[in-house]
C-alpha positions in Angstrom: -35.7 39.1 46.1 -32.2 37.9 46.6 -29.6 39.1 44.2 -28.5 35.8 43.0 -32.1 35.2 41.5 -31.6 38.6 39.8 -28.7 37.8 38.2 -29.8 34.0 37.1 -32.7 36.6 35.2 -30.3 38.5 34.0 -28.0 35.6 32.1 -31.3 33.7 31.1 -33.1 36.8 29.9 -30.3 38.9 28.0 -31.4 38.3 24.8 -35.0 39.0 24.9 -35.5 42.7 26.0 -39.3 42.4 26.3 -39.6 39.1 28.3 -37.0 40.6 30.8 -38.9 43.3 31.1 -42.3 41.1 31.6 -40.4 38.9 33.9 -39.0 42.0 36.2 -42.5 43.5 36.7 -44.5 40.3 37.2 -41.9 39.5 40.1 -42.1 43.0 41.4 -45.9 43.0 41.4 -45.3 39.5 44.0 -42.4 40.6 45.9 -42.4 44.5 45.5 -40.4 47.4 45.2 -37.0 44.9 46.0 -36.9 43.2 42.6 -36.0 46.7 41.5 -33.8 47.5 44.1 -32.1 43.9 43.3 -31.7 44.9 39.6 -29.8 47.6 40.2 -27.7 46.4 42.7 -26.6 43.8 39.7 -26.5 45.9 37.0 -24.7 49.0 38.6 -23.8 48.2 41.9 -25.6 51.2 42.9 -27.5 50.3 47.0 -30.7 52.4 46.1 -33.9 52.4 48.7 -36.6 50.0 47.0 -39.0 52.5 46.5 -36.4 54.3 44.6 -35.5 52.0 42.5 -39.0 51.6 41.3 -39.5 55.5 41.2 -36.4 55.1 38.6 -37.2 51.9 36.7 -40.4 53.7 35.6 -38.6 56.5 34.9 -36.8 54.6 32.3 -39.5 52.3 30.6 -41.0 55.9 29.9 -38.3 56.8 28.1 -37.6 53.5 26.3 -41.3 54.0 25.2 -40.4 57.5 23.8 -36.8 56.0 22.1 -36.4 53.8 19.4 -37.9 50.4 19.6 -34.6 49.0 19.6 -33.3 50.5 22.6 -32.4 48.4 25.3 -33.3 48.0 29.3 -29.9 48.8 30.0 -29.4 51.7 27.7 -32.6 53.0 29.0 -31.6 52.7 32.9 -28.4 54.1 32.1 -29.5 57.0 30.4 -32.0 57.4 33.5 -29.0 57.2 35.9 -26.5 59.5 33.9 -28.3 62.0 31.9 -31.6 62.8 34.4 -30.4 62.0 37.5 -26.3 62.2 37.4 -26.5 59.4 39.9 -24.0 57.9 38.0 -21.3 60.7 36.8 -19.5 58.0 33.9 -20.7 54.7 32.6 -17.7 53.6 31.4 -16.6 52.8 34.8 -19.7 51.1 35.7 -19.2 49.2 32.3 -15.8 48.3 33.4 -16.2 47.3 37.0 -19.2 44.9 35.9 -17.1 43.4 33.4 -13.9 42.8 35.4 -16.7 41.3 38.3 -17.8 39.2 35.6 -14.5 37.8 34.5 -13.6 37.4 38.1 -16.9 35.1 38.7 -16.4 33.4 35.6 -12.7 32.2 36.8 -12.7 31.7 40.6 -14.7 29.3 42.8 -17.3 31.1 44.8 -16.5 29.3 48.5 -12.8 29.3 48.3 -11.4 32.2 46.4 -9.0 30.1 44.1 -9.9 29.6 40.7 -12.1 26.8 39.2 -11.8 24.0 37.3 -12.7 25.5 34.4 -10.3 27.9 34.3 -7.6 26.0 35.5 -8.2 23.6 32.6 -7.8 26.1 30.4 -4.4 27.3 31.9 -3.4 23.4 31.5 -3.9 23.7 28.0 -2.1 26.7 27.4 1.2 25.7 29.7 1.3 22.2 27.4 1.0 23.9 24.2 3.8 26.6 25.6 6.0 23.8 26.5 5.6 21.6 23.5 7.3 24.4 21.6 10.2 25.0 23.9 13.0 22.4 24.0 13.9 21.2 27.7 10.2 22.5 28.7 9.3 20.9 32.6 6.2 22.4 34.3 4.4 20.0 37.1 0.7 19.2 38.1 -0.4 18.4 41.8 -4.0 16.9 42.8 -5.3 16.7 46.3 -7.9 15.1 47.8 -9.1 15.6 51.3 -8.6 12.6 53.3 -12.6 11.2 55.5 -14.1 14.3 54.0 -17.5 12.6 53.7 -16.9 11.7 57.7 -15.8 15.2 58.5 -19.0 16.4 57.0 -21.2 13.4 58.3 -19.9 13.9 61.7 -19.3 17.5 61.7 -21.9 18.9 59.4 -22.0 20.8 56.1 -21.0 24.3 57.6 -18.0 23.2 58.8 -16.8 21.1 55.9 -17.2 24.4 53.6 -15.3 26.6 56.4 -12.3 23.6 56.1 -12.1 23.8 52.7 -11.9 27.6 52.7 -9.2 26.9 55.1 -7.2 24.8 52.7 -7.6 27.3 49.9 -6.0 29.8 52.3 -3.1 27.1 52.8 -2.6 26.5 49.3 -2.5 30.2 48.8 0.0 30.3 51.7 2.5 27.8 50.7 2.2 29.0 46.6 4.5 31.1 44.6 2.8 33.7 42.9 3.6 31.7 39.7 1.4 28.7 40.4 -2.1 28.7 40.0 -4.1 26.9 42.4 -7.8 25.5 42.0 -10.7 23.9 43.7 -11.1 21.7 41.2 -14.1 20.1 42.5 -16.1 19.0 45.4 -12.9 18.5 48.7 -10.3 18.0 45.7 -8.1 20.8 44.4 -5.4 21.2 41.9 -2.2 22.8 41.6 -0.2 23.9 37.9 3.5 24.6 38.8 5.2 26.7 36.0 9.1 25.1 35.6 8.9 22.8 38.5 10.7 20.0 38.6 9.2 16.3 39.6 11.9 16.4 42.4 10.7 20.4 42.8 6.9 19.8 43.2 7.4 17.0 45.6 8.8 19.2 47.8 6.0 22.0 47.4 3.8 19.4 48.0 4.8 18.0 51.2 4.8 21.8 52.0 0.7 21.5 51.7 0.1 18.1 53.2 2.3 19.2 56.4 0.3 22.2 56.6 -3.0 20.5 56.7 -1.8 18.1 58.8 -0.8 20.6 61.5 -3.9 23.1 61.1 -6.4 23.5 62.9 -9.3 22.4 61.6 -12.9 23.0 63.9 -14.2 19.6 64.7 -11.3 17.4 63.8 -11.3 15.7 67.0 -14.8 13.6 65.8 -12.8 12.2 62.9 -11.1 8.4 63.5 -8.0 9.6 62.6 -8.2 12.8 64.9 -7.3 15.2 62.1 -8.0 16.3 58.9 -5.3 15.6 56.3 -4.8 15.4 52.6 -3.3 13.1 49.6 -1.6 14.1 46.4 -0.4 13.1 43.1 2.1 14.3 41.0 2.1 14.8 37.2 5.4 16.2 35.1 5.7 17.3 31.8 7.0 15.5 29.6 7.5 12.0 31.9 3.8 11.8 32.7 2.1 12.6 29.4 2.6 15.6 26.9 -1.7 16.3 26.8 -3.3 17.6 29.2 -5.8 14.5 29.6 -2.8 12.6 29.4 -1.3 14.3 32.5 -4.1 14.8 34.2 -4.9 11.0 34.2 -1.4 10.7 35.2 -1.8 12.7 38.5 -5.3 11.1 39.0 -3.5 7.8 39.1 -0.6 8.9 41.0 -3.7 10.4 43.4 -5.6 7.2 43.9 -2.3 5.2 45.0 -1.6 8.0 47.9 -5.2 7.7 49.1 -4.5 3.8 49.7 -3.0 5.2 52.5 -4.3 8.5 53.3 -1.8 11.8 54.6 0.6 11.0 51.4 1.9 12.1 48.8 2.5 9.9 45.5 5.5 9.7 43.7 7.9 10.4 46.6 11.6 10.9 47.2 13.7 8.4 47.7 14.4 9.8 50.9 10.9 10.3 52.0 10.8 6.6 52.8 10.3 7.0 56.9 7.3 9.9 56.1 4.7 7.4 54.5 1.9 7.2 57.6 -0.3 4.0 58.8 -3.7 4.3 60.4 -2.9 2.1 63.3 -5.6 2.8 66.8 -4.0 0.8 69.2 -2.6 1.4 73.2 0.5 2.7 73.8 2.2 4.0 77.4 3.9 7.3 77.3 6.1 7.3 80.6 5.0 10.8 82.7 8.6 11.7 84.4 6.4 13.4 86.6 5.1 10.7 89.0 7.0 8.3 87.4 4.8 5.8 86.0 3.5 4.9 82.4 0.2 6.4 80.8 -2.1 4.6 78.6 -2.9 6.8 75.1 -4.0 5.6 71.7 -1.7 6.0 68.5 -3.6 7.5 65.7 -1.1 6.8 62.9 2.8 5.6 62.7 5.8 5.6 60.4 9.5 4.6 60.4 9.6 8.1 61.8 7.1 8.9 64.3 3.5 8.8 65.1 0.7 10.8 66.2 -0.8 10.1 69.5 -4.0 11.1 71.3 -3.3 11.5 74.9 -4.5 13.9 78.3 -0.8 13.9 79.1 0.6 16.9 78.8 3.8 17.3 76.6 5.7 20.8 75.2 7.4 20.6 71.9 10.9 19.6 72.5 10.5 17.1 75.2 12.0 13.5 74.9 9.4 10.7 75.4 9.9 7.5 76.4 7.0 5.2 74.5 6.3 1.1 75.0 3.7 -0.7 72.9 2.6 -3.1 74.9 1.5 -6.8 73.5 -0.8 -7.9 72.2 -1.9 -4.5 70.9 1.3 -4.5 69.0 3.4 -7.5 67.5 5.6 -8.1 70.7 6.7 -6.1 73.6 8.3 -2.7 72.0 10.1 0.6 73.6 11.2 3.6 71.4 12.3 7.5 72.7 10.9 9.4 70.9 11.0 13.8 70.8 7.8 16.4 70.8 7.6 17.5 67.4 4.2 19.8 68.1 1.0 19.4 70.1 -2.3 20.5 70.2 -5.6 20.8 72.3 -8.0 17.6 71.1 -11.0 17.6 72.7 -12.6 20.0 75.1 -12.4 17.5 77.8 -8.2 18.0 77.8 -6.9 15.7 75.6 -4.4 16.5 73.1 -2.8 15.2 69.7 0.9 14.8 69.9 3.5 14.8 67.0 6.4 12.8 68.0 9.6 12.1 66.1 11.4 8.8 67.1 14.8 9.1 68.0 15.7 6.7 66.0 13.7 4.7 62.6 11.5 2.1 63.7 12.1 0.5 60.3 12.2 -3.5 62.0 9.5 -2.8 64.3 7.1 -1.2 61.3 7.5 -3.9 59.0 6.6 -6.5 61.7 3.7 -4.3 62.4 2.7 -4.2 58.7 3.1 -8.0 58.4 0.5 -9.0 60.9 -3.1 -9.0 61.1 -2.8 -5.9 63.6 -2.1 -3.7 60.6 -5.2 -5.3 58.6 -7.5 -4.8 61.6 -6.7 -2.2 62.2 -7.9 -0.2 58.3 
């Protein structure tokens, strides 16, 4: 009898003493002396053999039938456990350990760790109804959403989308302060509440996130189009975005939907964060190999004013100045760029490998040619 179903009983049945009871032993008598075990395990944390855990539930409806009518399963089990058997020495601290496991269930998502939605919402309302009463108030509100994550999980299967988005909790809770409070907030998206922070501040945090997941690891990326797992944002402020929290929610949601239009963003952005913003683009380009002297076709899986992310089986280490030509008609006309290895990793199992490369210098003319053309269009 698995615990879970044990403690489903448990929440359904606490206010009927007699039908819990009825309930327990018509399961026992179908899956034996573990339904006891089970109980116990959920009432007291206590890892008793099945046979004694039956030996001692007995034990107790005996004495509830001696006691007052009114006394309870519990009080019964307890008095068992503490008075007959000194298994356990205090119920107080069993009382307290089940309640603090309780409050912990109630506020955190099971796969991730962070906290839920629930709880987050209610933290929401409490940080707008602090800052309404405090002149010059400014607390932010991030929500991400993971970029393909339906493809990641078609192509990579259910297991490893839930190991991913343990891996992003583990990144937000990386990146955080100890002051934010971070949330799955459902399903691949997650959201962030950032006491005092800024718009300019939270932009900043994050970018912090979405560079992390764009460098990790992720198990399986490879299968994805874009090669990688990534994630968009939006960012809400208080007061500028709304002084409600449906209000600023909505906001961020908004703010959200616009970075998705492009995927691996984050929406609004600094001024200066102009060269970051990231286009799917799949098309050739040669990477010269200054080792036999002669260009090597790979495939660009996204490109900015900055840099691009290509998948290529030539070798590179971080550091190293490349020399890249996007040959026509793949790309708008005949182009060359150097560009610099900003980080690499393995691709495939075959010995291909995703390269970060930072141009040199902007390719601001050369992107806006390419997002002008029907390449750009064809390519999403």
């Amino acid at each position: 009898m698995p615990l879970l179903h044990i403690e489903e009983l448990l929440a359904a049945a606490h206010h009927n003493d007699n039908s819990l009871r009825q309930m327990i032993e018509d399961l026992a008598r179908i899956h034996g002396g573990q339904v006891y075990q089970a109980l116990f395990k959920a009432l007291f944390q206590l890892d008793l053999t099945a046979s004694g855990a039956q030996n001692h539930w007995r034990a107790a409806m005996r004495l509830k039938e001696k006691s007052s009518p009114n006394t309870s399963i519990r009080a019964a089990l307890l008095e068992q456990l503490h008075i007959h058997t000194n298994i356990i020495s205090d119920p107080r601290i069993i009382e307290a350990e089940k309640l603090k496991n309780l409050q912990q269930r109630s506020m955190t998502d099971g796969l991730t760790g962070l906290f839920n939605q629930s709880y987050f919402k209610q933290q929401l309302d409490l940080q707008v109804s602090a800052a309404k009463g405090l002149p010059g108030a400014v607390f932010s509100l991030l929500l991400f959403d993971l970029d393909h994550f339906k493809q990641y999980n078609d192509r990579c299967g259910h297991l490893y989308g839930d190991k991913a988005l343990q891996q992003v909790g583990k990144i937000l809770a990386t990146v955080l302060e100890e002051k934010a409070i971070a949330a799955r907030y459902g399903g691949e998206e997650f959201a962030v509440l950032l006491p005092n922070t800024s718009q300019s501040e939270a932009i900043i945090i994050a970018e912090k996130i979405r560079s992390a997941v764009e460098v990790g690891d992720f198990a399986g990326e490879e299968r994805l189009d874009a090669g990688r797992v990534t994630i968009s944002g939006g960012i809400a402020t208080f007061p500028e975005a709304g002084r409600t929290p449906a209000a600023l929610l909505a906001h961020a949601d908004s703010n959200l939907y616009v970075a998705k239009k492009t995927r691996n963003q984050i929406h609004p952005r600094n001024s200066n964060t102009r060269q970051i913003i990231r286009h799917a683009i799949h098309n050739i380009v040669n990477v010269f190999d200054r080792r036999d002297g002669h260009f090597k076709s790979s495939l660009s899986a996204d490109i900015s004013y900055s840099g691009m992310l290509l998948k290529s089986d030539l070798s590179a280490k971080i550091g190293a100045d490349l020399t890249l030509r996007f040959p026509y008609p793949f790309w708008p006309s005949d182009h060359s760029a150097e560009a610099q290895v900003r980080h690499i990793r393995s691709h495939t199992s075959r010995g291909a490998f995703l390269i970060g490369v930072e141009f040199k210098q902007p390719q601001v003319a050369f992107i806006e040619d390419i997002l002008s053309t029907e390449i750009y269009a064809a390519a999403n």
